[in-house]
GUMI-331853 format. One record per atom (N, C-alpha, C): residue in one letter; x, z, y. Coordinates in steps of 0.05 Angstrom, whole numbers, padded with zeros to 5 digits, always signed. Atoms other than C-alpha are relative to their C-alpha. Layout:
BEGIN
AXZY/...
END
This chain:
BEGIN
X-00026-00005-00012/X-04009+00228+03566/X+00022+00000-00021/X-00013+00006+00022/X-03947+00207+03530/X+00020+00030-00004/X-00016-00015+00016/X-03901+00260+03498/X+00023+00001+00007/X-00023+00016+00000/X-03833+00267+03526/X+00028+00003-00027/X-00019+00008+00029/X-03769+00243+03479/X+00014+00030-00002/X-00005-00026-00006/X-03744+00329+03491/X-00012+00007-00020/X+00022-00010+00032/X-03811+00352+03452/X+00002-00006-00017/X-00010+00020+00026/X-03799+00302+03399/X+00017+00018-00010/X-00033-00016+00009/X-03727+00330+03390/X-00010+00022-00011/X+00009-00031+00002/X-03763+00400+03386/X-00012-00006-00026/X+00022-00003+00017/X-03822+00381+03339/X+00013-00011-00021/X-00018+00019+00027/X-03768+00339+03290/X+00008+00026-00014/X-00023-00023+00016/X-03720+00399+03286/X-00026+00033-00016/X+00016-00027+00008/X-03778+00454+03275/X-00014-00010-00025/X+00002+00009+00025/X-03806+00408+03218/X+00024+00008-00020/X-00021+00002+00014/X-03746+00400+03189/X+00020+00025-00006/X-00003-00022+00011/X-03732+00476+03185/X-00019+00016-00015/X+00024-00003+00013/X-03801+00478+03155/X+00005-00003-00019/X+00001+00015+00027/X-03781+00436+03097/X+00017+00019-00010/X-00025-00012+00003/X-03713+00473+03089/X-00010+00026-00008/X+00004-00025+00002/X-03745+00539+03091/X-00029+00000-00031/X+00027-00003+00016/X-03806+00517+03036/X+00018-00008-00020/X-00017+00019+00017/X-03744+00477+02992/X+00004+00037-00016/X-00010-00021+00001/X-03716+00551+03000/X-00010+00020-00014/X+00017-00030+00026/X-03765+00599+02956/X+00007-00004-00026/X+00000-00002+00030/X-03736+00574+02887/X+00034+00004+00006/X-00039-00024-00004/X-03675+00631+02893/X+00012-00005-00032/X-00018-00001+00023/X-03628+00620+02838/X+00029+00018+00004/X-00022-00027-00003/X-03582+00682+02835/X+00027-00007-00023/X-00026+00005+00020/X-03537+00656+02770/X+00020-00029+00006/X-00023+00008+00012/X-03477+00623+02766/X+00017-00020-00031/X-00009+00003+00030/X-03444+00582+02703/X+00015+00023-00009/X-00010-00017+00011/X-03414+00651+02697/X+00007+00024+00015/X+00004-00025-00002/X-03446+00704+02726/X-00036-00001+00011/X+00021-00001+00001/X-03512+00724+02739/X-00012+00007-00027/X+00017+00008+00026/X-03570+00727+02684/X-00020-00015-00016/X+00026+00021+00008/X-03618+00697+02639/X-00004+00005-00029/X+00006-00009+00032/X-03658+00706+02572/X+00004-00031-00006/X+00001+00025+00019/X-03654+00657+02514/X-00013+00000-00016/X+00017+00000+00033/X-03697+00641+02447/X+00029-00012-00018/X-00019+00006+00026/X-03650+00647+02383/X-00015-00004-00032/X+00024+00004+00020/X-03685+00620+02314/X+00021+00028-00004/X-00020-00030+00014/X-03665+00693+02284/X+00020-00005-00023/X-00024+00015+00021/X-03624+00654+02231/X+00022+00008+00007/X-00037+00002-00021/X-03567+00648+02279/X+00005+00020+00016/X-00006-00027-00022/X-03568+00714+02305/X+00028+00007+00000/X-00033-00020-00008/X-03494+00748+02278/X+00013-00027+00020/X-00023+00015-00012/X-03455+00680+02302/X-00016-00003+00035/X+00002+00003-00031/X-03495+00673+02374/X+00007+00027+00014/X-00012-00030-00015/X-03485+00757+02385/X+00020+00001+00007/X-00029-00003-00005/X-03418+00742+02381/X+00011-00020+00019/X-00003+00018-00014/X-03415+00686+02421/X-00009+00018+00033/X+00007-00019-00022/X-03459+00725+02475/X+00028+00028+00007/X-00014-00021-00012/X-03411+00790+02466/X+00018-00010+00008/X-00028+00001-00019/X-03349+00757+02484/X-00001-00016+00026/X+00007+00008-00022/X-03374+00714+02533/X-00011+00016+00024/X-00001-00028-00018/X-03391+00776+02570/X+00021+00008+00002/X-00034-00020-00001/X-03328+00806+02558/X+00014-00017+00016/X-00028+00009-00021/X-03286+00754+02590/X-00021-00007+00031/X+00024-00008-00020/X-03352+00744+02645/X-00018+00024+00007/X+00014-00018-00001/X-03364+00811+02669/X-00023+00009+00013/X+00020-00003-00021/X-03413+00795+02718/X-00027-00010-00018/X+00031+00011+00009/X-03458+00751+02672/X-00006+00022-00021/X+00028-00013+00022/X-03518+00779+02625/X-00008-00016-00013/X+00021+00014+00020/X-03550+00738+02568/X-00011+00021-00017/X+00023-00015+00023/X-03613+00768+02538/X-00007-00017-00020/X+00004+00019+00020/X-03621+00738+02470/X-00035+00004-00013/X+00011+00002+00015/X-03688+00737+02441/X-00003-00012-00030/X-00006+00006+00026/X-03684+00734+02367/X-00030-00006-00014/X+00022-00003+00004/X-03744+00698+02337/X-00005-00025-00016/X+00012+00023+00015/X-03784+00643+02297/X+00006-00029+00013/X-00004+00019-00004/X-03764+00577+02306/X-00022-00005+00021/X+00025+00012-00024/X-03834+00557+02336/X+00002+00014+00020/X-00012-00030-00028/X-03823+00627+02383/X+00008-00024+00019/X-00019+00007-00025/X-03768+00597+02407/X-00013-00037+00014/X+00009+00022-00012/X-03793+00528+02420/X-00031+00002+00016/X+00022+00001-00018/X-03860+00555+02448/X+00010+00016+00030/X-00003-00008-00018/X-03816+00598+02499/X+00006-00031+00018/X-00012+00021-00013/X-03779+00537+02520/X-00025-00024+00012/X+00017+00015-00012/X-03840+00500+02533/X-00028+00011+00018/X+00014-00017-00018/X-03874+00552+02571/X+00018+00010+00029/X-00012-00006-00027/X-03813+00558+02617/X+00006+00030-00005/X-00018-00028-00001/X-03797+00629+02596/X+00028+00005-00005/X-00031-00002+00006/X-03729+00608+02570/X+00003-00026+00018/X-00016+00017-00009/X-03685+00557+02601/X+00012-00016-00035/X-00023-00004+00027/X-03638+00558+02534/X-00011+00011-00030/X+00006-00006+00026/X-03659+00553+02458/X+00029-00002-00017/X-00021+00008+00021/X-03614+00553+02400/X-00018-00014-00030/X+00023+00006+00027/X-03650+00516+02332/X+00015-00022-00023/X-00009+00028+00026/X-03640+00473+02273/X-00006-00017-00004/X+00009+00029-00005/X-03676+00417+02307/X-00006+00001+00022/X+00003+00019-00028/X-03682+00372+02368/X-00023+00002+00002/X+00025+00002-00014/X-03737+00362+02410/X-00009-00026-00024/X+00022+00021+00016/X-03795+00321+02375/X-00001-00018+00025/X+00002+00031-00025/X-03815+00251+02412/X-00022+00010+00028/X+00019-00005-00018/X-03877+00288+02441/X+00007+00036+00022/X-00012-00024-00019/X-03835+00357+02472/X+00009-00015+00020/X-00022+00011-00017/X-03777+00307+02499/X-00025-00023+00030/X+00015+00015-00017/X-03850+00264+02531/X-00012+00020+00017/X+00003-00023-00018/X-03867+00336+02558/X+00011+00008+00020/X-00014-00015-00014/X-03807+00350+02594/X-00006-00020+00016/X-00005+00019-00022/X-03797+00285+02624/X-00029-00003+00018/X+00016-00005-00019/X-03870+00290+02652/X+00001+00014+00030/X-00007-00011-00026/X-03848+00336+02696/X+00030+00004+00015/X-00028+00009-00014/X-03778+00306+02709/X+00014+00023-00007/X-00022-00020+00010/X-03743+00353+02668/X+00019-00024-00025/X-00011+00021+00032/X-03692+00313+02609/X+00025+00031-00003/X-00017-00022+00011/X-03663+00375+02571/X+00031-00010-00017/X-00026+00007+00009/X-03593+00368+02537/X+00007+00015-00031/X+00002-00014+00034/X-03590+00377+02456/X+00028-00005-00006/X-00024+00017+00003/X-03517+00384+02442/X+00009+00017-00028/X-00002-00005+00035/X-03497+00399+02367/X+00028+00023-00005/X-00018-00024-00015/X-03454+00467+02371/X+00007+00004-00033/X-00019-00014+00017/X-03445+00475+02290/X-00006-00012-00021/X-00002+00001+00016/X-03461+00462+02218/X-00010+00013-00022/X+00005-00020+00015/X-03493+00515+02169/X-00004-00006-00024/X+00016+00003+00024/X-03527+00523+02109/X-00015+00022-00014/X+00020-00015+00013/X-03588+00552+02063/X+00022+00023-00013/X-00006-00017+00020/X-03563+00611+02023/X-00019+00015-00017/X+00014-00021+00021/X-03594+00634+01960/X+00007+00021-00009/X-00004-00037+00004/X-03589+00713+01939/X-00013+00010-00015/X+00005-00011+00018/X-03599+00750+01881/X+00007+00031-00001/X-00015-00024+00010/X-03597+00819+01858/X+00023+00001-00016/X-00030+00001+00012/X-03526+00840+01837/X-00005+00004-00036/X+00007-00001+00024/X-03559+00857+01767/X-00010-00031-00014/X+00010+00026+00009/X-03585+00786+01757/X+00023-00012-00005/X-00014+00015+00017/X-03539+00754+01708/X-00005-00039+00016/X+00002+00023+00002/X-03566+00683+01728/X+00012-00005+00033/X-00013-00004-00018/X-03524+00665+01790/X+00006-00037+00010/X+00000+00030-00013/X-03529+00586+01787/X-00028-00014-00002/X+00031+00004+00001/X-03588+00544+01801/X+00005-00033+00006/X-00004+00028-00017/X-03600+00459+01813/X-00021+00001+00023/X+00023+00000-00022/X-03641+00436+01873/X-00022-00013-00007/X+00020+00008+00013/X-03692+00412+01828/X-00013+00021-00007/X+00007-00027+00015/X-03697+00478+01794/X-00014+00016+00023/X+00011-00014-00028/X-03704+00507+01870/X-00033-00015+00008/X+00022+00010-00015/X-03756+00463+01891/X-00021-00001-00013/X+00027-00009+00020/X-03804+00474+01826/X-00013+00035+00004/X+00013-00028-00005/X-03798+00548+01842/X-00019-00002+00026/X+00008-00005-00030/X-03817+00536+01919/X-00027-00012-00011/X+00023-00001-00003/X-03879+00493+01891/X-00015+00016-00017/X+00013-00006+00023/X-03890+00529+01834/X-00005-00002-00026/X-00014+00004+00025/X-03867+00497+01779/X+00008+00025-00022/X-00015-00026+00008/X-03825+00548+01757/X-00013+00025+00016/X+00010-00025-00011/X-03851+00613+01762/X+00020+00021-00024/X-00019-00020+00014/X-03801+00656+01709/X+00025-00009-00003/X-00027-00002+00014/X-03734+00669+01695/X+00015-00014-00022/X-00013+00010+00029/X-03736+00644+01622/X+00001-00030+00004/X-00012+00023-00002/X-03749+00575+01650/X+00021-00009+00013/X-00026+00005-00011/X-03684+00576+01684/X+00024+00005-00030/X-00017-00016+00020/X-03651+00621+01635/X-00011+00007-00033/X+00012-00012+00022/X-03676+00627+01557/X+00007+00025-00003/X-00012-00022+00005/X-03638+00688+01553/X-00004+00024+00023/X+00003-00018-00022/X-03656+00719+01621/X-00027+00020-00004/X+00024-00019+00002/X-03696+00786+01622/X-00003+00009+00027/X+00014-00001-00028/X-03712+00782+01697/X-00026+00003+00007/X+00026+00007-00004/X-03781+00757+01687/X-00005-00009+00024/X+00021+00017-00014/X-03835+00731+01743/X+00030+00001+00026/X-00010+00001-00016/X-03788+00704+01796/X-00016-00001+00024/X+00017-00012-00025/X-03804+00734+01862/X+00018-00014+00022/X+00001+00015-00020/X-03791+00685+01923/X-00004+00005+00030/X-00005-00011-00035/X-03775+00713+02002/X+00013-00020+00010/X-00017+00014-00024/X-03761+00679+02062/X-00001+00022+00017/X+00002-00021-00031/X-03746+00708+02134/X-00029+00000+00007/X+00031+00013-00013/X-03814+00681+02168/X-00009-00014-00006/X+00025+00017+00012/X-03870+00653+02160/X+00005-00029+00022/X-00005+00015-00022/X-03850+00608+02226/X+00027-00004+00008/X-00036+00000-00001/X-03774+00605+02212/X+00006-00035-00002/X-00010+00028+00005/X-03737+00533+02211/X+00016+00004-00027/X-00005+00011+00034/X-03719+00550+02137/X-00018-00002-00016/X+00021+00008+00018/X-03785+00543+02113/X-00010-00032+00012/X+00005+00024-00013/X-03787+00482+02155/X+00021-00020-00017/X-00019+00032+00013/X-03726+00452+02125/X+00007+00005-00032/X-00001+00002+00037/X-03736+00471+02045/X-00031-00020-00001/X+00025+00024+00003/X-03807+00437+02061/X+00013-00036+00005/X-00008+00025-00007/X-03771+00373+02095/X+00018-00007-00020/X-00025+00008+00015/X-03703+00372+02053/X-00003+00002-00028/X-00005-00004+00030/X-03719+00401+01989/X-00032-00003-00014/X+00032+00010+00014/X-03805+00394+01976/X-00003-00018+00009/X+00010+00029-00009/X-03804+00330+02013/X-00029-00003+00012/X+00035+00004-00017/X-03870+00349+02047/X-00019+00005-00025/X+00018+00000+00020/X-03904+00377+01977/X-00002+00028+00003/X+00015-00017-00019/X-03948+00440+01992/X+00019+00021-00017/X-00015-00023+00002/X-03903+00513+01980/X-00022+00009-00023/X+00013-00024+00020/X-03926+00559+01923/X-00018+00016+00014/X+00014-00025-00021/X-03978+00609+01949/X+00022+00033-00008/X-00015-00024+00021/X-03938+00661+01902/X+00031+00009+00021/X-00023-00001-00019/X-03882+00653+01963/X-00009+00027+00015/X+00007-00023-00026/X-03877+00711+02010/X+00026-00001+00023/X-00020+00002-00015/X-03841+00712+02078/X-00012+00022+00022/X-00011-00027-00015/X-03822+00778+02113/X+00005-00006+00029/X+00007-00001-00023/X-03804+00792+02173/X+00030-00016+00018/X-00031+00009-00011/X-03719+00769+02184/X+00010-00002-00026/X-00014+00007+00019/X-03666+00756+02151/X+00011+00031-00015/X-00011-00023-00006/X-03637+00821+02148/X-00019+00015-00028/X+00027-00012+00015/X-03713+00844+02111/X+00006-00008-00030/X-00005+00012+00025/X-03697+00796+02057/X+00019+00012-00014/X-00021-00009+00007/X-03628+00820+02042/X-00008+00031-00011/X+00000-00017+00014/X-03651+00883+02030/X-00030+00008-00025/X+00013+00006+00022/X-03714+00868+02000/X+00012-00010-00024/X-00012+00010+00030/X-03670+00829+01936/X+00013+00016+00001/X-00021-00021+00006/X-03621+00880+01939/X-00007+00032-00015/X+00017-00009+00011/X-03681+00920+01912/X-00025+00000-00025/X+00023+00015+00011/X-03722+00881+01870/X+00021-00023-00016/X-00013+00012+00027/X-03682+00853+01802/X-00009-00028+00005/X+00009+00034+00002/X-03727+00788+01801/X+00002-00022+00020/X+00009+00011-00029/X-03723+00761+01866/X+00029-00017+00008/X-00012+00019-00006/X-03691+00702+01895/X-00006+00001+00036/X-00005-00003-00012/X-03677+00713+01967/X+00008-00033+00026/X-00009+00025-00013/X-03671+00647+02026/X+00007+00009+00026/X-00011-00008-00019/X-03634+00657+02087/X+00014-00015+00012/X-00015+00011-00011/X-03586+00632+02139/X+00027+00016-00007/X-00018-00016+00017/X-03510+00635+02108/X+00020+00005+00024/X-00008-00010-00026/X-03487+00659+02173/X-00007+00036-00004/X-00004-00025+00004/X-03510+00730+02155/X+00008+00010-00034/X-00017-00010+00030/X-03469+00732+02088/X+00031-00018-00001/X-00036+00012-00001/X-03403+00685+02113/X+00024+00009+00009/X-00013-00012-00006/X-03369+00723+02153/X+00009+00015-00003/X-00004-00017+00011/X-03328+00769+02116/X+00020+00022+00021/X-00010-00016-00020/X-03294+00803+02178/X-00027+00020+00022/X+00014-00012-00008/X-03361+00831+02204/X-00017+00018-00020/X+00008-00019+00010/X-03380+00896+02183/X-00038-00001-00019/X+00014+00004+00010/X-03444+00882+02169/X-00015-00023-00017/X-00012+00020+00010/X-03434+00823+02134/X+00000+00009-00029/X-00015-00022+00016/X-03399+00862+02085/X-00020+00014-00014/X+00027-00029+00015/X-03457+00920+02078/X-00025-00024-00014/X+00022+00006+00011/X-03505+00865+02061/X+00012-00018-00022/X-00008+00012+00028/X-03451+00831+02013/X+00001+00017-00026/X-00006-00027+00023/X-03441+00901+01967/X-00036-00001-00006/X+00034+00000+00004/X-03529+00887+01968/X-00006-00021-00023/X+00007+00030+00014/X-03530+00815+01932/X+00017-00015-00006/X-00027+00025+00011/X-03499+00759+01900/X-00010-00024+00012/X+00003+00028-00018/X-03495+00694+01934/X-00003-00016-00021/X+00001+00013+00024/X-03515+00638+01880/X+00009-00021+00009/X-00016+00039-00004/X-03477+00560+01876/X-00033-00009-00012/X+00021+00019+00005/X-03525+00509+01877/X+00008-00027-00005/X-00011+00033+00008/X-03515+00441+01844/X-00027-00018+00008/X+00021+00018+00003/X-03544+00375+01855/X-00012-00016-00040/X+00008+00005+00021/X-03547+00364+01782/X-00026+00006-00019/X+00030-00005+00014/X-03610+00372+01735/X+00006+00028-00014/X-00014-00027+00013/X-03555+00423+01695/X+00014+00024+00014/X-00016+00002-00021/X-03524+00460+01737/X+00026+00021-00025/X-00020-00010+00023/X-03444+00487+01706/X+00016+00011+00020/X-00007-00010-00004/X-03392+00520+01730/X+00019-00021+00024/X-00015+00034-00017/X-03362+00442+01757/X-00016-00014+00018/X+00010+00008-00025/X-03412+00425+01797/X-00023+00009+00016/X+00019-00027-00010/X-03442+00488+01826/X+00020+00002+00032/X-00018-00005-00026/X-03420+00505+01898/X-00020+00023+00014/X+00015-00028-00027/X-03436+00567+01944/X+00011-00018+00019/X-00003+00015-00024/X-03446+00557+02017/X+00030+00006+00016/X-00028+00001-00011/X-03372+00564+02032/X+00005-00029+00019/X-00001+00020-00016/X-03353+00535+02093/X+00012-00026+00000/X-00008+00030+00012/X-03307+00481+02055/X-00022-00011-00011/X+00017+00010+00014/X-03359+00465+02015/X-00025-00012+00012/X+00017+00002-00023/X-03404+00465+02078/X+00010-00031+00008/X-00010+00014-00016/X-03355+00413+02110/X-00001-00027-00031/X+00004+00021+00020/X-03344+00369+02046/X-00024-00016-00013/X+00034+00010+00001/X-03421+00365+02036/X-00010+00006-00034/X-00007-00008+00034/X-03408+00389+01961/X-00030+00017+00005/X+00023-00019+00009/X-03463+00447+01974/X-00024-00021+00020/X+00024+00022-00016/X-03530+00410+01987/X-00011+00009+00028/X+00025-00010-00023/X-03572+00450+02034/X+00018+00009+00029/X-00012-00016-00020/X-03535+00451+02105/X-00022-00021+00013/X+00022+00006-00027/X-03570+00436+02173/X+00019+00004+00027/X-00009-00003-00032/X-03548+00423+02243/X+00000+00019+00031/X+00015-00024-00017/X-03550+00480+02294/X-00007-00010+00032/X-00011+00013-00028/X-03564+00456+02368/X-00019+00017+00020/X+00013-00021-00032/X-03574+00488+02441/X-00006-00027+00012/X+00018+00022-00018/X-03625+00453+02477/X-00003+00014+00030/X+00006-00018-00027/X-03617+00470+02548/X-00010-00019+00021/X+00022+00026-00019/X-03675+00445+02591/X+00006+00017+00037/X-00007-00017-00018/X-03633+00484+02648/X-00001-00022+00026/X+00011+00022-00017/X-03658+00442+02716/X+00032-00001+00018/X-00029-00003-00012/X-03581+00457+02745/X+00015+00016-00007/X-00017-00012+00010/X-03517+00483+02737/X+00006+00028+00001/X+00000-00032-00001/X-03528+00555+02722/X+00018+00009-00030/X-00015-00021+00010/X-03501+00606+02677/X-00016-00007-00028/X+00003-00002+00022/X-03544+00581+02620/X+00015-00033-00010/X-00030+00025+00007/X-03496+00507+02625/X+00022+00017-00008/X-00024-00014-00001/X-03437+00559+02633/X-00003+00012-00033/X+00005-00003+00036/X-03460+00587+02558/X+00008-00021-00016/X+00003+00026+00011/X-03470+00525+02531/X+00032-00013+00002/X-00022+00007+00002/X-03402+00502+02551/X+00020+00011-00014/X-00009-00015+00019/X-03369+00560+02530/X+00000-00006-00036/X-00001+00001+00047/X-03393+00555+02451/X+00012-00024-00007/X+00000+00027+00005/X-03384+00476+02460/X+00039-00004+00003/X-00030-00004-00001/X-03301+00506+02478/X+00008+00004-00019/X-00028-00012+00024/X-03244+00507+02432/X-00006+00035+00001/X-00002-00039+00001/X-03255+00585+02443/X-00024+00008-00014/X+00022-00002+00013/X-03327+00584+02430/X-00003-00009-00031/X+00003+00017+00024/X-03320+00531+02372/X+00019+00021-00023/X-00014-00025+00016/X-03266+00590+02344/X-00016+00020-00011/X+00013-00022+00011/X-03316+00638+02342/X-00019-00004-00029/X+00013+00017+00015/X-03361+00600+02303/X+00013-00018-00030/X-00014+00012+00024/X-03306+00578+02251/X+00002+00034-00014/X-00005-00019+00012/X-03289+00653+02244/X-00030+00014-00017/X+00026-00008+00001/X-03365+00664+02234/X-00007-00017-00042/X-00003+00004+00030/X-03359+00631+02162/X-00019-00028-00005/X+00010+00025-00007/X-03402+00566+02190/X+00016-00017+00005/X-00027+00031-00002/X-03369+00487+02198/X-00014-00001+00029/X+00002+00010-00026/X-03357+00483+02281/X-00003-00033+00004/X+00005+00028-00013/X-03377+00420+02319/X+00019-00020-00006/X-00026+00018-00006/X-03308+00396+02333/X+00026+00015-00005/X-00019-00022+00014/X-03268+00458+02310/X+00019-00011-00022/X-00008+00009+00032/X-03222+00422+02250/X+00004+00032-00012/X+00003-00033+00012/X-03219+00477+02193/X+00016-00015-00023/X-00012+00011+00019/X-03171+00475+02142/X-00007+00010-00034/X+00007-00007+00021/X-03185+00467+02072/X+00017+00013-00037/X-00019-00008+00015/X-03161+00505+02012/X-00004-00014-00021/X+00013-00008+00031/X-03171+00501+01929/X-00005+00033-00011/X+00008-00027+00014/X-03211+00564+01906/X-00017+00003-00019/X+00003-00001+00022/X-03231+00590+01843/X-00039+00002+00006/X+00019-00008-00002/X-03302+00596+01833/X-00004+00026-00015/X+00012-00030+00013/X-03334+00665+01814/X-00021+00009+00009/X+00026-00004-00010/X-03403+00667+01810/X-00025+00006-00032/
END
């Protein structure tokens, strides 16, 4: 018995609130600017993204960003587990993440938000205050292991070597940029942040300190400040000698001119599947307002111009 064209009508529309209603269980409650959502931050870039997060709250009172502050890999193993949406890092997707996403019809968006650079750090008692990147990269394999081969005159002795983490993207990019892929000292030790380091050298006469210069550029944040009265920032030359002429700290001119060797790219990879509140971030920092914060932050913005002075060195 045939079916009449009535039932049809019926059995179309009751499907078709079937689909609607099964489409319907992936609830998305945020907003490009309001709602919530966590992130992965390599802990490098913590002071300049806090500040990015606090005012982007302040002028969005409704939204929330939870920052997780953590190891580079961290953050790229959240992002590929789907616990974050939104990373922040000092490198792009590899060929075999970006063949991950798109498996499952995701294509995330890497967009280049700043500029930075390594900072080396000394105890304020340590007379020796310049270094080349030759000199650096014998200590990292081992080469150099004292003071006096830097300094004949230095009574520092056995130079003692900290990073943040053992899984940070600055042990990733002194292996890539400055050992060229030649195996680290064992004699290395890496703590727990950046933060650890700072006050580890600020303790410990011999010690050479590596960090992100995001928590020692910004001289308008308080704590900034407390960890500059801790250590001395050292110039680093590309020379074999290094002198007083072609030594450079990571000053953000010097950042922008390319004068100091060791800078790196910062970028938010947001594998966000629509326009939520973790695009609405992302836009923000990628704003003249955002890109402000990030100039005041003592790092070279995306697209921010920054103007440059002549300043004395004193180091």
């Amino acid at each position: 018995m045939n079916k009449s064209p009535g039932l049809l009508i019926v059995a179309t529309i009751i499907v078709f609130y079937a689909l609607v209603s099964c489409q319907s269980k992936t609830q998305y409650n945020d907003t490009p600017t309001s709602g919530s959502i966590k992130i992965a931050v390599d802990e490098t870039f913590k002071p300049v993204i806090q500040s990015e997060i606090d005012v982007f709250e302040a002028i969005y009172n409704t939204a929330s960003i939870t920052a997780s502050y953590d190891s580079e890999i961290e953050a790229f193993n959240n992002l590929l587990k789907d616990s974050v949406r939104l990373i922040v890092s000092s490198r792009q997707l590899s060929d075999q993440e970006k063949a991950f996403f798109e498996s499952k019809k995701f294509f995330p968006k890497e967009i280049k938000i700043a500029t930075d650079a390594i900072a080396l750090i000394v105890n304020p008692e340590n007379k020796d205050t310049m270094i080349s990147v030759d000199m650096l990269k014998k200590i990292l394999n081992g080469s150099i292991t004292d003071w006096k081969q830097i300094n004949q005159k230095s009574k520092s002795g056995k130079i003692k070597l900290v990073f943040d983490n053992p899984n940070s993207g600055t042990i990733r990019f002194v292996l890539d940029s400055v050992c060229k892929g030649v195996k680290l000292s064992d004699n290395l030790t890496a703590l727990s942040s950046n933060s650890a380091v700072v006050d580890f050298v600020s303790t410990t006469t011999n010690a050479i300190g590596i960090i992100g210069v995001s928590w020692v550029s910004d001289r308008e944040d308080t704590t900034v400040l407390s960890f500059l009265s801790k250590v001395k920032v050292m110039a680093l030359s590309r020379e074999a000698t290094p002198t007083y002429e072609n030594s450079y700290q990571p000053y953000q001119g010097y950042i922008a001119t390319q004068q100091y060797p060791l800078t790196r790219s910062i970028y938010i990879i947001n594998a966000e599947p629509r326009t939520g509140l973790a695009s609405g971030f992302t836009s923000f920092i990628a704003s003249e307002r955002g890109q402000r914060i990030i100039l005041k932050s003592g790092i070279l913005p995306a697209t921010q111009p920054i103007r440059l002075i002549q300043v004395n060195n004193d180091f």
